[in-house]
N, C-alpha and C positions, 0 to 999 in steps of 0.2 A: 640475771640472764633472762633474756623473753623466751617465753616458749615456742619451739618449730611450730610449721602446722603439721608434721604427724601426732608431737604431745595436744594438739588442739584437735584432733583428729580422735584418738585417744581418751580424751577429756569427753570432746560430743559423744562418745559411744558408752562413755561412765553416766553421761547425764542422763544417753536413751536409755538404762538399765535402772536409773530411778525412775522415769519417768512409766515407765511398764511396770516397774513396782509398786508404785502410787494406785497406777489405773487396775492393777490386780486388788488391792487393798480398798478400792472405791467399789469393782465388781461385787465383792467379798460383801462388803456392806447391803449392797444394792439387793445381793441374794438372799441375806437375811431381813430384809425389810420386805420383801417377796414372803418369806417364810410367815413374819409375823403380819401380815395382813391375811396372810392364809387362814392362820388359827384366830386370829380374828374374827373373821368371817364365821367358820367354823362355832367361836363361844356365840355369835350373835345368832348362827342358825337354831342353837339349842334354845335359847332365848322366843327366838318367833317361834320354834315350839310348843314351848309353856304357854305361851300366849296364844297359840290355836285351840289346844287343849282348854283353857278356862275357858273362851269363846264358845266352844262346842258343849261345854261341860253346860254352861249357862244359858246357852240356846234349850238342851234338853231339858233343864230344870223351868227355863219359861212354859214350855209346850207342858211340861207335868201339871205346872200350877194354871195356864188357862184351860185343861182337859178338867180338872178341880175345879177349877170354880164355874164350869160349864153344866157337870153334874151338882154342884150345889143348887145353880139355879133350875135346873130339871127337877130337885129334890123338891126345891121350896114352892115351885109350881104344881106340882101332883100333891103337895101336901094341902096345898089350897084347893085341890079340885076334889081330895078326896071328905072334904068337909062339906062339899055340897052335891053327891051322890044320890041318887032314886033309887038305887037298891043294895042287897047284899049281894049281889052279883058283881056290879060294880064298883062296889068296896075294897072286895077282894082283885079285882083283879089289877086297881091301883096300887092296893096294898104289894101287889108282888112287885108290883112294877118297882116300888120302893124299893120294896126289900135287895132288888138285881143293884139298885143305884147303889144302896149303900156295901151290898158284897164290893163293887167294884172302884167305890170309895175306899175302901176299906185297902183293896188290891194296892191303889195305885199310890195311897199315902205309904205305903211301905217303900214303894221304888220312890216316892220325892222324894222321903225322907233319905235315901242310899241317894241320890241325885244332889241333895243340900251336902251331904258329908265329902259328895268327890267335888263338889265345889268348894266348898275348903278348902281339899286338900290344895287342890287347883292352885286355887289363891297365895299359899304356901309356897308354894313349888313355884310361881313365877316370883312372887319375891326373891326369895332364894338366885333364882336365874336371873333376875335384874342385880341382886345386888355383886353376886358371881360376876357377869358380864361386866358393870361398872368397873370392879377392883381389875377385872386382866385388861379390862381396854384401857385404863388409865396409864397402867405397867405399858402395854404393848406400847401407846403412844407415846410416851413418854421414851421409850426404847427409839422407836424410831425418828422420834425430832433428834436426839443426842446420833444417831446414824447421821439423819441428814445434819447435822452442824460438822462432823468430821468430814463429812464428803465436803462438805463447799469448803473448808479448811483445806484438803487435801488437793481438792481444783486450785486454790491458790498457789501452794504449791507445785503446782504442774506448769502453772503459768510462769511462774517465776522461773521455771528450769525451762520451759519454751522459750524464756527471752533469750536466758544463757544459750541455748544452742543455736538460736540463730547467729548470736554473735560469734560461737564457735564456729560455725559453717561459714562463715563469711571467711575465713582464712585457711580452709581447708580445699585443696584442688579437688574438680568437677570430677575427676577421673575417682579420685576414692571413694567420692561421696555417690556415684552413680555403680560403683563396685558393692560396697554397703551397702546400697539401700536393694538391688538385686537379691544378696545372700540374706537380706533383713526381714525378703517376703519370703524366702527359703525356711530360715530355720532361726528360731528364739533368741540362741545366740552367733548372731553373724561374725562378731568378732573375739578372738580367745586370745590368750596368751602360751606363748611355748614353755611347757616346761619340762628342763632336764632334759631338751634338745626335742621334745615330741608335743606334737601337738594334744593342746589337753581338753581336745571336742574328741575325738576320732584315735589318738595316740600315735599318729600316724609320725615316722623317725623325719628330721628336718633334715635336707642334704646341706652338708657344710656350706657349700655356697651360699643357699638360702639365709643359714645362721650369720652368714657375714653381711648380706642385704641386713638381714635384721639388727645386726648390732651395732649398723650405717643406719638404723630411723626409718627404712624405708620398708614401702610394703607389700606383704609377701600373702601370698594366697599357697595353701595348704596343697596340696597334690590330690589327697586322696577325699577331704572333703571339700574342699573348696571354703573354706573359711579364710577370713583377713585372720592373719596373724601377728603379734608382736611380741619383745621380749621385754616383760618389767624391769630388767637388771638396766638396757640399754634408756630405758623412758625413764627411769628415774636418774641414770647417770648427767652429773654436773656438766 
């Protein structure tokens, strides 16, 4: 037995309810590939980071070691001038001069040395965050190619139930197809099925007559919500 075109009818409205299930299941995807580029981003921000941090760390330890070797070379020039001196006037007063250089040598190798030890750690800690970063972006991408291979697997799929329904709508009259697709911009599910005599959107009670249209194939729109209606006992009947 060929099928009517209300079971084609029927059938197109089974197909459009994969077909939105598909596209929920692609969204779904689509939203967690959003999520993980998110935290992506996020492990790479901590990363640039650690790498601002060593930046800065090693920019201050430069400035420490050229302020160093700036009083070295202040040192080693008073030391040469106090070796050729006219008097004890001015012996002394190189001599302090020194003596300020080396207090303040003295200051400032204690911050290089605290300056050399947080560049370490620096060092450390972007390792750490590179090798950190590598392992989740590897994970994330890796997540998200297997996303993107189920989405274009699931586009296949949508195609292939896009051909079916053309072909089903090809045998389905203007008038139901232009009633559906109305209630189709209305509400999720345009079309329900009765049951136990009530419609199973809204529960709304079917008037006998109605039940008899329906369990003649034909199609009935709901009173109270306005939905296509049918009866499975009638669409599967031989």
């Amino acid at each position: 037995m060929s099928d009517t075109p209300f079971e084609h009818f029927i059938q197109l409205v089974q197909v459009d309810q994969q077909i939105n299930t598909l596209h929920k299941s692609i969204q779904a995807l689509e939203k967690q590939n959003i999520a993980l580029s998110q935290a992506d981003a996020a492990h790479h921000a901590v990363l640039d980071k650690a790498k601002l941090k060593l930046h800065d760390v090693r920019k201050e330890v430069d400035s420490k070691e050229l302020e160093m070797k700036t009083l070295d070379l202040q040192e080693a020039d008073k030391k040469k001038r106090i070796e050729h001196v006219a008097n004890h006037k001015e012996y002394q007063s190189i001599k302090a001069e020194i003596d300020l250089l080396k207090k303040t040598q003295h200051t400032l190798e204690d911050g290089l040395m605290q300056a050399w030890n947080q560049l370490e750690s620096a060092k450390k800690e972007l390792d750490h965050a590179q090798d950190e970063y590598e392992k989740l972006s590897k994970t994330t991408q890796d997540q998200i190619t297997s996303h993107n291979q189920k989405i274009a697997e699931i586009n296949e799929q949508v195609n292939v139930l896009l051909a079916q329904r053309a072909e089903k709508e090809k045998t389905v009259p203007a008038e139901w197809l232009e009633k559906y697709a109305v209630m189709r911009a209305r509400v999720s599910d345009p079309v329900v099925p009765v049951v136990d005599g009530n419609c199973s959107a809204c529960f709304y009670k079917i008037s006998t007559q109605d039940m008899q249209f329906l369990n003649r194939r034909k199609l009935v729109q709901c009173k109270d919500c306005f939905r296509l209606l049918y009866l499975p006992e009638a669409h599967g009947a031989a």
